[in-house]
PAGU-726217 format. One record per residue (C-alpha): x, y, z; residue in one letter. Coordinates in steps of 0.02 Angstrom, whole numbers. Layout:
// PAGU-726217
(drenti (X Y Z) 'A')
...
//
This chain:
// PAGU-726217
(drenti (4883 5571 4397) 'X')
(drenti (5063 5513 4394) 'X')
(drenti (5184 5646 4440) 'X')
(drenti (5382 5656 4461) 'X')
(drenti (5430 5813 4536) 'X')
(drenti (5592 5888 4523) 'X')
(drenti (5598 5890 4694) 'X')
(drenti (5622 5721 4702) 'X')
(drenti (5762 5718 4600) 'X')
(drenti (5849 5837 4705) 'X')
(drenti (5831 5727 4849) 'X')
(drenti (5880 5559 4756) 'X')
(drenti (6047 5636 4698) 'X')
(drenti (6102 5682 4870) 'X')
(drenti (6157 5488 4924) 'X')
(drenti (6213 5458 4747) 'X')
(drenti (6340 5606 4745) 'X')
(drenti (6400 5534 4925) 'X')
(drenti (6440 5356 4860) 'X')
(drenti (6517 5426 4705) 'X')
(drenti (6681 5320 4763) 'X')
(drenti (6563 5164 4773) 'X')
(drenti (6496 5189 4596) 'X')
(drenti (6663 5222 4503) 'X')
(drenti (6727 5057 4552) 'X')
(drenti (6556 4931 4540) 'X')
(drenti (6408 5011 4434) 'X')
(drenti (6445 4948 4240) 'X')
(drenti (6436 5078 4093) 'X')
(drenti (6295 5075 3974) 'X')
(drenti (6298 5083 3785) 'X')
(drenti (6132 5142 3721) 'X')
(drenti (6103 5086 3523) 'X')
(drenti (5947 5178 3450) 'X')
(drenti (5918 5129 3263) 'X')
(drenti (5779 5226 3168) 'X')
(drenti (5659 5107 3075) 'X')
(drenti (5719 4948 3102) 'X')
(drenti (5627 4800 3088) 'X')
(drenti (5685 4646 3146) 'X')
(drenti (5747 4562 2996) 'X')
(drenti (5932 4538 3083) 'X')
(drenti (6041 4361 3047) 'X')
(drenti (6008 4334 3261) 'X')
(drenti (5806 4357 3238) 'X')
(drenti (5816 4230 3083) 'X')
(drenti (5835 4308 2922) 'X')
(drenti (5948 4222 2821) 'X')
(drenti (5952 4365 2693) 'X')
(drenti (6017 4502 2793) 'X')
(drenti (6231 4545 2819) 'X')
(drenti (6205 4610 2981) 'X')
(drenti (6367 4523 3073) 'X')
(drenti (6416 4650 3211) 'X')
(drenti (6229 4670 3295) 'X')
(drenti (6238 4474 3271) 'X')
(drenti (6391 4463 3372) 'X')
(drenti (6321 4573 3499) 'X')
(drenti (6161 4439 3514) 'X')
(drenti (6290 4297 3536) 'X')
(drenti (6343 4385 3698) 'X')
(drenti (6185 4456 3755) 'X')
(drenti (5956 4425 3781) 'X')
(drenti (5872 4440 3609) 'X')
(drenti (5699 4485 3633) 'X')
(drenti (5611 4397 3487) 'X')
(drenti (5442 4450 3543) 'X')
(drenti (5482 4634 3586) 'X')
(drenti (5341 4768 3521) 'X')
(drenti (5362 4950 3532) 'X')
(drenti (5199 5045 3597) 'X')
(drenti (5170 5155 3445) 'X')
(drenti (5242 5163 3263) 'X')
(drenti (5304 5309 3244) 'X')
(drenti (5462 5379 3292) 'X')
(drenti (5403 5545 3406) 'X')
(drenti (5280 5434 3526) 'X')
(drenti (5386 5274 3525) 'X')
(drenti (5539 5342 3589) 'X')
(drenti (5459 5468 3716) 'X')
(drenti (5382 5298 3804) 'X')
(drenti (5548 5213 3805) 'X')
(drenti (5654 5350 3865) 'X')
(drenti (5530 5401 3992) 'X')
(drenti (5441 5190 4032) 'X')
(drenti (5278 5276 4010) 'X')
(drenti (5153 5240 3899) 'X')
(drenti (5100 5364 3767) 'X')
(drenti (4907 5416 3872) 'X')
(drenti (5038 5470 4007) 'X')
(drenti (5159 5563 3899) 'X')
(drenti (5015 5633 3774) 'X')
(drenti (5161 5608 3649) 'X')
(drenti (5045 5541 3511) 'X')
(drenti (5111 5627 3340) 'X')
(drenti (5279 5709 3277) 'X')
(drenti (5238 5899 3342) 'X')
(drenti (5193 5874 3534) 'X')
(drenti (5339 5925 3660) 'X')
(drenti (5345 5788 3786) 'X')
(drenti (5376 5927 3911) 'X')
(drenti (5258 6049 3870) 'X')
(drenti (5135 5915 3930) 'X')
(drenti (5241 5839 4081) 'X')
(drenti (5351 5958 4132) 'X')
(drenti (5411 5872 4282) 'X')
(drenti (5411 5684 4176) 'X')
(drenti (5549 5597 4218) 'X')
(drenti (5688 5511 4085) 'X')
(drenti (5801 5370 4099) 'X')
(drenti (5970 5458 4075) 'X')
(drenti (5911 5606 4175) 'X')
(drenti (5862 5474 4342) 'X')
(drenti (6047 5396 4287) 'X')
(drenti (6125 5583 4325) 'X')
(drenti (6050 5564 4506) 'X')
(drenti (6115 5380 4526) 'X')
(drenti (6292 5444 4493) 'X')
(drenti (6304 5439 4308) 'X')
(drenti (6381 5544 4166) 'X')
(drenti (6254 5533 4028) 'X')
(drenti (6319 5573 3853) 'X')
(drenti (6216 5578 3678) 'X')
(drenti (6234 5594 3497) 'X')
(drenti (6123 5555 3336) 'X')
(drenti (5931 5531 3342) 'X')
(drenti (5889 5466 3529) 'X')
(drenti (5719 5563 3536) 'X')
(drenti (5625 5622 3394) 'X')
(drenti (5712 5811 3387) 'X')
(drenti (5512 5872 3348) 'X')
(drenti (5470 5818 3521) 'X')
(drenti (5573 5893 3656) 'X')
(drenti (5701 6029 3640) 'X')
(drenti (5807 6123 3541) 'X')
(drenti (5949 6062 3664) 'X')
(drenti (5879 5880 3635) 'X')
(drenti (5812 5853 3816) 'X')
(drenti (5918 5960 3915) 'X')
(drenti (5872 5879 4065) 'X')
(drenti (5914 5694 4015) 'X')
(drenti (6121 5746 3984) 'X')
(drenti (6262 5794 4114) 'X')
(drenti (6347 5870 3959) 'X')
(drenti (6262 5978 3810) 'X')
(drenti (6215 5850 3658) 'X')
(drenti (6338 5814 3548) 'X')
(drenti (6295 5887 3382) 'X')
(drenti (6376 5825 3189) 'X')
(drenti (6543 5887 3179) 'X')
(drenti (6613 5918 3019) 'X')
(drenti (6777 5850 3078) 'X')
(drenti (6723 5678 3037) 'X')
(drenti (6637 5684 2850) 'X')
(drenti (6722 5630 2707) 'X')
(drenti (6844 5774 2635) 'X')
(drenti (6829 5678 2490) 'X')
(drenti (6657 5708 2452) 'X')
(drenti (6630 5852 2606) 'X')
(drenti (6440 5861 2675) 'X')
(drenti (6287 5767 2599) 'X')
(drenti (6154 5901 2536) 'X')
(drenti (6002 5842 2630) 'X')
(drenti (6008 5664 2651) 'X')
(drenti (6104 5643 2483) 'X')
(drenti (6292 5632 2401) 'X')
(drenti (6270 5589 2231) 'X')
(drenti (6344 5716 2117) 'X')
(drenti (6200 5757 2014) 'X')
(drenti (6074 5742 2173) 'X')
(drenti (6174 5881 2264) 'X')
(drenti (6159 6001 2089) 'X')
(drenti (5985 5981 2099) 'X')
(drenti (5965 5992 2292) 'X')
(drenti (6087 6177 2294) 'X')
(drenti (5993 6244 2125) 'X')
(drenti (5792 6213 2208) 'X')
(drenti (5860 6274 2366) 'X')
(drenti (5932 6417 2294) 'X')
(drenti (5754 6449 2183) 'X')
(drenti (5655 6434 2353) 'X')
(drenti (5749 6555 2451) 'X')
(drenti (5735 6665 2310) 'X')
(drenti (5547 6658 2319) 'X')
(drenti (5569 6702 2520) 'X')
(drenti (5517 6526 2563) 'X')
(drenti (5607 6451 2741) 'X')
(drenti (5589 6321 2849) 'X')
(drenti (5468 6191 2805) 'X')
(drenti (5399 6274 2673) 'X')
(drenti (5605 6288 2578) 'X')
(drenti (5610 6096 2620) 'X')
(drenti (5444 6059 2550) 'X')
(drenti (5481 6151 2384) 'X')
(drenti (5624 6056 2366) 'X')
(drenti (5576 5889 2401) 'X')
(drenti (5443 5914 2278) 'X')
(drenti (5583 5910 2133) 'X')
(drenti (5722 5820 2222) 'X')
(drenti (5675 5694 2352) 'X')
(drenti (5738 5512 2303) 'X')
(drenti (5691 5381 2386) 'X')
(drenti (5869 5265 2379) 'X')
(drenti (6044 5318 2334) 'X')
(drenti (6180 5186 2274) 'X')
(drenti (6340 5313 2282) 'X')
(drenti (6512 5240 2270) 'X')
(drenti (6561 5327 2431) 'X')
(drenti (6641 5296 2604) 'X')
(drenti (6567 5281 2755) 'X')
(drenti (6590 5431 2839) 'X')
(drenti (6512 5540 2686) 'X')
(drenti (6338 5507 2762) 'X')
(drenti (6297 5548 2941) 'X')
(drenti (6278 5395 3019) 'X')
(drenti (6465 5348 2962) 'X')
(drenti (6544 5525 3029) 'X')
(drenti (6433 5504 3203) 'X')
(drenti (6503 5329 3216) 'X')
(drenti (6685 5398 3210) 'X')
(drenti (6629 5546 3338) 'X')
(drenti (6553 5399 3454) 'X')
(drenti (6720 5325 3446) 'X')
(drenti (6799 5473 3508) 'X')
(drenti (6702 5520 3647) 'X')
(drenti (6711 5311 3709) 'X')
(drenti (6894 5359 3722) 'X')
(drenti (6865 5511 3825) 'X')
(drenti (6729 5435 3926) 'X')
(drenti (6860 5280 3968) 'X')
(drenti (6969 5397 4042) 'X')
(drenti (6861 5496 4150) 'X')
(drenti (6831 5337 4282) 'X')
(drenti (6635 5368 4315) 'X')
(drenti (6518 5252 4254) 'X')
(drenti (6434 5322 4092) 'X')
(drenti (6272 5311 3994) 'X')
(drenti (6310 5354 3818) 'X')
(drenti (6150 5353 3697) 'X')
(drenti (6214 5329 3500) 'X')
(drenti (6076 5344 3380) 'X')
(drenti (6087 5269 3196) 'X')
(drenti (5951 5362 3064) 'X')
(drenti (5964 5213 2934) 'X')
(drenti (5884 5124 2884) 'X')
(drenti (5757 5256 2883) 'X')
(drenti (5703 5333 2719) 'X')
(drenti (5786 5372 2617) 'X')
(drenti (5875 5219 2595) 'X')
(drenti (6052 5298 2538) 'X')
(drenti (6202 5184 2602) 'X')
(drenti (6384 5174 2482) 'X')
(drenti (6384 5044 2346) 'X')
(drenti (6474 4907 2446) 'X')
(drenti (6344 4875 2548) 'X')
(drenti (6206 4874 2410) 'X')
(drenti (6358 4758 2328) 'X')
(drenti (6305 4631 2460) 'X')
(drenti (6120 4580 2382) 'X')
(drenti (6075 4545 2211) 'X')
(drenti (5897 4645 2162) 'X')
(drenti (5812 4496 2077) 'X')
(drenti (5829 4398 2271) 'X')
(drenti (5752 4535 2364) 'X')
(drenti (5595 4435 2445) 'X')
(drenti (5427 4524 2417) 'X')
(drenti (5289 4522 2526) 'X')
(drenti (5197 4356 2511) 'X')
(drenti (5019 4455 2541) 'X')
(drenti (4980 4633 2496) 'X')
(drenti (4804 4659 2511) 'X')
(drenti (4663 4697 2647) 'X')
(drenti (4650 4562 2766) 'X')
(drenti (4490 4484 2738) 'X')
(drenti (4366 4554 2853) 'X')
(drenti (4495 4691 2895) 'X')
(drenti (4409 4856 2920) 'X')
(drenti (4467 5003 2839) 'X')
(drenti (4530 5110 3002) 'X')
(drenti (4664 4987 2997) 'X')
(drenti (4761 5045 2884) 'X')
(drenti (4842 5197 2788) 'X')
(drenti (4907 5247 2611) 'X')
(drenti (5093 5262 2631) 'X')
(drenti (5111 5448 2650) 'X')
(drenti (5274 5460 2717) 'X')
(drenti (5323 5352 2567) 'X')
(drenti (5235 5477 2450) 'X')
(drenti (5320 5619 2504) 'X')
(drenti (5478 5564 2382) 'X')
(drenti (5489 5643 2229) 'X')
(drenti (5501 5472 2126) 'X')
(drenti (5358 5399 2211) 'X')
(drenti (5217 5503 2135) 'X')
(drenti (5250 5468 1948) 'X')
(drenti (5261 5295 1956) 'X')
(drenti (5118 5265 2100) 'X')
(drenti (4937 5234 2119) 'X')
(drenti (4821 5185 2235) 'X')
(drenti (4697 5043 2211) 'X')
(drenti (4507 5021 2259) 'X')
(drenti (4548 4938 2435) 'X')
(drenti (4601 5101 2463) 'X')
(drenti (4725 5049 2577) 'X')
(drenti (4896 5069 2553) 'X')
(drenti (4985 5112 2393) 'X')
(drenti (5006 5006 2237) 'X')
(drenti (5204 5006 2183) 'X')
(drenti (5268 4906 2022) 'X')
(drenti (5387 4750 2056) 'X')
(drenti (5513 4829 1999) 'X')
(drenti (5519 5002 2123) 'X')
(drenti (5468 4866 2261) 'X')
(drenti (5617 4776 2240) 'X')
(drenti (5724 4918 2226) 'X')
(drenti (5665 4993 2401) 'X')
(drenti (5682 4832 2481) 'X')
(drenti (5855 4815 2394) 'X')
(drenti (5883 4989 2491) 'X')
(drenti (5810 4935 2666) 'X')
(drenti (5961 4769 2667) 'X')
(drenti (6073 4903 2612) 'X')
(drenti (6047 5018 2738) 'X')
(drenti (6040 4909 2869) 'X')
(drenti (6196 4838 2844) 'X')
(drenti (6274 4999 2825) 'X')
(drenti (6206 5062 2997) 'X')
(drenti (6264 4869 3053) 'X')
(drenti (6435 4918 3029) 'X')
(drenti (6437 5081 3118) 'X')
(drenti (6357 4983 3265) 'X')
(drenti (6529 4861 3225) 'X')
(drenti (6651 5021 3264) 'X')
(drenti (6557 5043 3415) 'X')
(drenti (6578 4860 3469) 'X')
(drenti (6768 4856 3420) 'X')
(drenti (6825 5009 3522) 'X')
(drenti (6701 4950 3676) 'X')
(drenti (6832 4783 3657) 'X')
(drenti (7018 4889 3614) 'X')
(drenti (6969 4993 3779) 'X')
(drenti (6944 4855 3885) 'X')
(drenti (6782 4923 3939) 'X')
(drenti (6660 4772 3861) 'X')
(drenti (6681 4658 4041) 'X')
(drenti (6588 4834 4125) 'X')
(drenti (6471 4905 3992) 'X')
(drenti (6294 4857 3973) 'X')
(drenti (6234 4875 3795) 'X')
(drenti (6048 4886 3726) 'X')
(drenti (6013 4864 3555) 'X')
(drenti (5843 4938 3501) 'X')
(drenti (5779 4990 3336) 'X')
(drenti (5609 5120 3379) 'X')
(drenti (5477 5022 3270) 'X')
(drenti (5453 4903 3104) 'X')
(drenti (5431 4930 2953) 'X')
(drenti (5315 4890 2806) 'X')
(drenti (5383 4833 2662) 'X')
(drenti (5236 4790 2524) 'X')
(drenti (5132 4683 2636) 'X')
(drenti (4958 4727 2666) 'X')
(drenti (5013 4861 2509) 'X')
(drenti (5093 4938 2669) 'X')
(drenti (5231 5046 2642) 'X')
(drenti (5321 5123 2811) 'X')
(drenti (5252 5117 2984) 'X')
(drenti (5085 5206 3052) 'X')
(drenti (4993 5038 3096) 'X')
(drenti (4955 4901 3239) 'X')
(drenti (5001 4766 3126) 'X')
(drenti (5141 4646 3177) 'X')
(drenti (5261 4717 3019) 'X')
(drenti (5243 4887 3112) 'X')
(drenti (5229 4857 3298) 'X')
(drenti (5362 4715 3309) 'X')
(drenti (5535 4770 3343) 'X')
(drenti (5719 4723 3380) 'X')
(drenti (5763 4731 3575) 'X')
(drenti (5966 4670 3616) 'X')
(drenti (6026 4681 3792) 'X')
(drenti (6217 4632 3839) 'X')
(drenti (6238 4635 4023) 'X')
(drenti (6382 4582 4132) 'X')
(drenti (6364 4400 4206) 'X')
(drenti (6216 4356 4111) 'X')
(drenti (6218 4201 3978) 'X')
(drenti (6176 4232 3802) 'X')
(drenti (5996 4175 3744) 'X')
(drenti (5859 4224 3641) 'X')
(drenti (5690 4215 3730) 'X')
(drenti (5498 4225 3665) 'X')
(drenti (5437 4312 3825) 'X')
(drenti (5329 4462 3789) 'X')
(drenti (5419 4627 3815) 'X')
(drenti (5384 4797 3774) 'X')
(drenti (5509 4966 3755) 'X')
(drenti (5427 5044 3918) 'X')
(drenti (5546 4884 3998) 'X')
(drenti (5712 4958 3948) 'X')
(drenti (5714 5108 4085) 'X')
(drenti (5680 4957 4234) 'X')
(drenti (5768 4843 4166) 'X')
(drenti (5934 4943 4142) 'X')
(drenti (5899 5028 4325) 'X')
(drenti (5879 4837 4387) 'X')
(drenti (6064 4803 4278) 'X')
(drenti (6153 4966 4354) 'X')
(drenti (6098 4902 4530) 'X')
(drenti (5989 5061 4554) 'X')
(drenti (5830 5073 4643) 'X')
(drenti (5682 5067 4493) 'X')
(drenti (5558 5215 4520) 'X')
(drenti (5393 5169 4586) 'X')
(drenti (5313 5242 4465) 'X')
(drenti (5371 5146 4296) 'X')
(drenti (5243 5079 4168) 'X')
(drenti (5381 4971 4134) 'X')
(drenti (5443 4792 4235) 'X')
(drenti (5615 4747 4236) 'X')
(drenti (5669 4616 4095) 'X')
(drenti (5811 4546 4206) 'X')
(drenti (5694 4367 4265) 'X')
(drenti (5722 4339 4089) 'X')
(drenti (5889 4392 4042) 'X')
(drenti (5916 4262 4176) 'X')
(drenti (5791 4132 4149) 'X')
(drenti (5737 4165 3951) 'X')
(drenti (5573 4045 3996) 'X')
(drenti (5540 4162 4117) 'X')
(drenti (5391 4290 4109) 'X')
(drenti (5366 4475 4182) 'X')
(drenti (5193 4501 4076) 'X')
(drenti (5071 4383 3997) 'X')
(drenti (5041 4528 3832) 'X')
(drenti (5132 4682 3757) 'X')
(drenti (5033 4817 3696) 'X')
(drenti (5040 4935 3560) 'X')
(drenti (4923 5107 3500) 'X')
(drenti (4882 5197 3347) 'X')
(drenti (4780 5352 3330) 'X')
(drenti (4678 5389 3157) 'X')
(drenti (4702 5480 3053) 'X')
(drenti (4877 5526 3069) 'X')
(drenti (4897 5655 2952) 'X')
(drenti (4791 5755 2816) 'X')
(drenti (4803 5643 2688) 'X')
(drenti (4723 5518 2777) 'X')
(drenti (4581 5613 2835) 'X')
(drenti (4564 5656 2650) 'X')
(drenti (4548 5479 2632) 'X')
(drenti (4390 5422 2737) 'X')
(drenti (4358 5579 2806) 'X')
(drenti (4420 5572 2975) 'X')
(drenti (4420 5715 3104) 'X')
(drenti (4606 5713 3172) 'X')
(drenti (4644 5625 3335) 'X')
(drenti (4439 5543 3350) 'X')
(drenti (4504 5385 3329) 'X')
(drenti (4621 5266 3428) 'X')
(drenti (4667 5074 3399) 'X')
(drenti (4737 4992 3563) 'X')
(drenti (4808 4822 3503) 'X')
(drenti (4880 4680 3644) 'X')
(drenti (4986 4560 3576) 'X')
(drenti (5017 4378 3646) 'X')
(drenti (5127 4233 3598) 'X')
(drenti (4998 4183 3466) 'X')
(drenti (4883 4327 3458) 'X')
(drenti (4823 4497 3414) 'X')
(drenti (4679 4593 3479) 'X')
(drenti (4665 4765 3423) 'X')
(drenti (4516 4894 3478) 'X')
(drenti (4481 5050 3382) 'X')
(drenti (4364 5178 3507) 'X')
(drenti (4308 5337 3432) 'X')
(drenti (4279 5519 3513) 'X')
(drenti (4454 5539 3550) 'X')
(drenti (4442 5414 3667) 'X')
(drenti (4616 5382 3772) 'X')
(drenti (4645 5260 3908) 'X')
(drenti (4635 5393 4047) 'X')
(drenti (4469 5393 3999) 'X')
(drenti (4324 5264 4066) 'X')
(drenti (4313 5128 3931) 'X')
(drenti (4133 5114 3897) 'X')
(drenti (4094 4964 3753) 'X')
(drenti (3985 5078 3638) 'X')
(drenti (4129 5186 3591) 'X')
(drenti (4206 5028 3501) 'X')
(drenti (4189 5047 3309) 'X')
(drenti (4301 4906 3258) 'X')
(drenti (4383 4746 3329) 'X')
(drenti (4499 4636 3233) 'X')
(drenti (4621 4456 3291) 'X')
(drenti (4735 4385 3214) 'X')
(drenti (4805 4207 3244) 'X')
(drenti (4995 4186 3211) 'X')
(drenti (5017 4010 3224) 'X')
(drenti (4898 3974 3077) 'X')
(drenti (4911 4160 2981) 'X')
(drenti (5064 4226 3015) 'X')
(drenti (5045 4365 2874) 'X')
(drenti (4857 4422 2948) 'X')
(drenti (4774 4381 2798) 'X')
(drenti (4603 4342 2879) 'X')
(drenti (4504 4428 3030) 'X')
(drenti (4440 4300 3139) 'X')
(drenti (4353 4403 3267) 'X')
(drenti (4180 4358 3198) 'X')
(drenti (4203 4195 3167) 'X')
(drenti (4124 4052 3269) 'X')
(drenti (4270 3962 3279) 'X')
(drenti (4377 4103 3392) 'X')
(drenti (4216 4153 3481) 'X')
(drenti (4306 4102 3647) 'X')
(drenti (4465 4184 3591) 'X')
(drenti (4367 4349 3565) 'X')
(drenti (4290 4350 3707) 'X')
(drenti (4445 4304 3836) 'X')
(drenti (4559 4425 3714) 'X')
(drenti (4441 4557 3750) 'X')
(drenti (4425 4534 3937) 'X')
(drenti (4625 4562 3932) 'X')
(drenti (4610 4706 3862) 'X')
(drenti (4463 4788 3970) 'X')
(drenti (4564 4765 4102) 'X')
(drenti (4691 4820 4031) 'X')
(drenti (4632 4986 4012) 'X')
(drenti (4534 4998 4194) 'X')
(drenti (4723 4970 4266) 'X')
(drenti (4785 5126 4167) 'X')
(drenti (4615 5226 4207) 'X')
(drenti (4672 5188 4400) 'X')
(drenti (4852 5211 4368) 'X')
(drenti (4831 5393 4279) 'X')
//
């Protein structure tokens, strides 16, 4: 088994604290951009839909990573593998409940080997999922406690949102349920549930400013601290993390101004893939959870996914282009005071957004899948010295902790799942890995083992992904890649070809015609799994 001990770190911060002189004046900064949720539909990965101009003028100075795949779609697993370059059977992060350090105690995260390498490392907004670590947001990863929501920065105009919300009559409702549930002694999950279950929308157009949301307010803190942080002479590692365009999708009017509802693109195919199996897939729980969902929603005899009318579809995708470019133009106050503080020739900057997103296809709503519209997300990196380009080259989130290690001119821990992205930065035809690879466990929650009857965690779908295609595996008896593969404990297989079905409307893993395909996809990913049995 892998193990970092804090004994190590001890020992690796002793000649970093002695060349503190050395890396004040030649180790760059780093900007660290999480955005919950977001898929890559961005002007620099092609959309031509999308307002997103300030992460676009971050790509036209840095490496867009057009084939770039997070290793599981959710937020909790997803961003304990990025933050820590190990893949989710090594952190045994697989779900939104599991504390990545009640498991690995001793497991060791990017910011907190930065703090050994001489760095200051500074957070605020959603960098891990708050469910998995703790209360103090990884107190090992930052020099300085988190920085929590300050007040100082919301709106006085219309003071703080009421759970994700600011319109008028939305807050009413939110205060009076609120008040009924405490009444009836409920707390916790249980108040939230009871008043989701009357006031939960799932968009919100309010003629507001920025800053009356979170995302807007923690922007303005971020700018702040940059200040401080320019003054204070040591390199820094400052984490920002945007929540939108999670749901719900709530963003002020001007930026729902910028689309027109009858253009918002629907999903070209929203059924089963044909020969898809069932395991696949999910009904949109997440989704279901708002309180205008349910009325208006059924679920059809695929049973898979969640049938929406054209209407509500357009209206949430309406939301998704809305949010984005709302969290787009926090990311631009970041970006300006970088530049008006002179510290943009010195500051690394990664763009990453933690997973995609469904939006109708497959009758997919959310994430909670190894399909591309889940697995396939946004990865920017702006380093000092190194040309603009955009590059196809697999990559994977477990690369950002090398890579920025290889960037800060650090020594890369031995023990990384991860390879350093820089060949490519440099070279964008350049390869470090011939597949990325993404995991899903079934069921993930108790609606879905409602649905086909599922005993939690028996299932998992491991899914490599190449230039052109997808192989995914789904093993039963809880099987996990620590564990010897054996071919009998395979239930389902399915591959997709890109070039010729982009939107994965046919399984070809049976047919004739891919029988060499199958067969060398699968050999990839036996291996695959023997080289994490030995590595674990």
């Amino acid at each position: 088994m892998k193990s970092i001990s804090i004994l190590f770190l001890g020992l690796v911060a002793l000649p970093a604290v002695a060349q503190q002189g050395q890396v004040k004046s030649s180790r760059p900064n780093i900007l660290f951009i999480a955005v919950d949720d977001l898929k890559p539909i961005l002007g620099c990965y092609g959309d031509k839909l999308v307002k997103t101009p300030n992460i676009d003028r971050l790509a036209a100075r840095g490496t867009v990573f057009m084939q770039n795949y997070c290793q599981q779609a959710v937020c909790g697993p997803t961003r304990a593998s990025l933050m820590t370059g190990m893949r989710p059977d090594y952190t045994k992060v697989w779900d939104l409940k599991t504390k990545m350090r009640d498991i690995n105690p001793n497991i060791l995260s990017l910011p907190q080997y930065l703090v050994s390498q001489g760095y200051s490392t500074h957070g605020i907004g959603k960098i891990y999922d708050p469910r998995c670590v703790d209360d103090e947001l990884d107190q090992l990863s930052w020099s300085v406690p988190y920085y929590k929501r300050s007040d100082k920065y919301i709106s006085k105009k219309t003071g703080k949102p009421e759970g994700s919300y600011q319109d008028p009559k939305t807050k009413a409702l939110f205060i009076k349920y609120a008040a009924e549930g405490v009444a009836k002694g409920l707390k916790g999950k249980e108040l939230n549930d009871y008043v989701a279950k009357y006031v939960k929308p799932s968009v919100e157009c309010a003629d507001v400013p920025d800053n009356a949301y979170n995302d807007g307010s923690n922007a303005l803190s971020a700018k702040d601290i940059l200040k401080q942080l320019s003054q204070e002479g040591n390199p820094f590692f400052f984490a920002v993390g945007f929540s939108k365009p999670h749901l719900p999708f709530v963003a002020p009017k001007k930026y729902w101004d910028l689309y027109q509802r009858d253009q918002m693109p629907l999903a070209p195919f929203q059924q089963k893939a044909k020969n898809g199996p069932e395991i696949g897939y999910h009904n949109a729980a997440e989704l279901f959870a708002y309180s205008d969902i349910p009325p208006i929603a059924s679920f059809s005899d695929q049973k898979v996914g969640m049938d929406l009318p054209v209407y509500k579809q357009k209206e949430l995708i309406h939301g998704y282009y809305a949010a984005t470019s709302y969290m787009d133009a926090q990311v631009g106050i970041l970006l300006n005071t970088l530049d008006s503080l002179g510290l943009s020739k010195n500051t690394i900057i990664v763009l990453w957004g933690d997973h995609g997103w469904h939006l109708g296809d497959h009758n997919l709503w959310c994430k909670h899948t190894n399909f591309e519209q889940a697995t396939h997300a946004p990865l920017l990196i702006s380093a000092p010295g190194i040309e603009p380009s955009k590059t196809k080259s697999p990559s994977e989130f477990i690369d950002i902790f090398p890579t920025l290690c290889d960037l800060a001119g650090t020594k890369i821990p031995g023990h990384l799942d991860g390879k350093s992205l820089v060949p490519i930065m440099k070279n964008p035809k350049a390869t470090v890995k011939e597949f990325s690879v993404s995991q899903y466990p079934r069921p993930a929650n108790k609606l879905e083992n409602a649905r086909l009857g599922w005993s939690e965690g028996e299932y998992m779908g491991y899914s490599i992904r190449t230039e052109k295609y997808r192989y995914t595996i789904w093993l039963k008896d809880s099987y996990r890649s620590y564990k010897p593969y054996r071919k009998d404990l395979v239930v389902a297989s399915e591959l997709y070809d890109y070039e010729k079905d982009p939107n994965e409307t046919v399984n070809v893993v049976g047919e004739k015609q891919y029988a060499t395909v199958s067969r060398d996809m699968n050999e990839k990913m036996v291996s695959f799994l023997a080289s994490q049995l030995k590595n674990n």
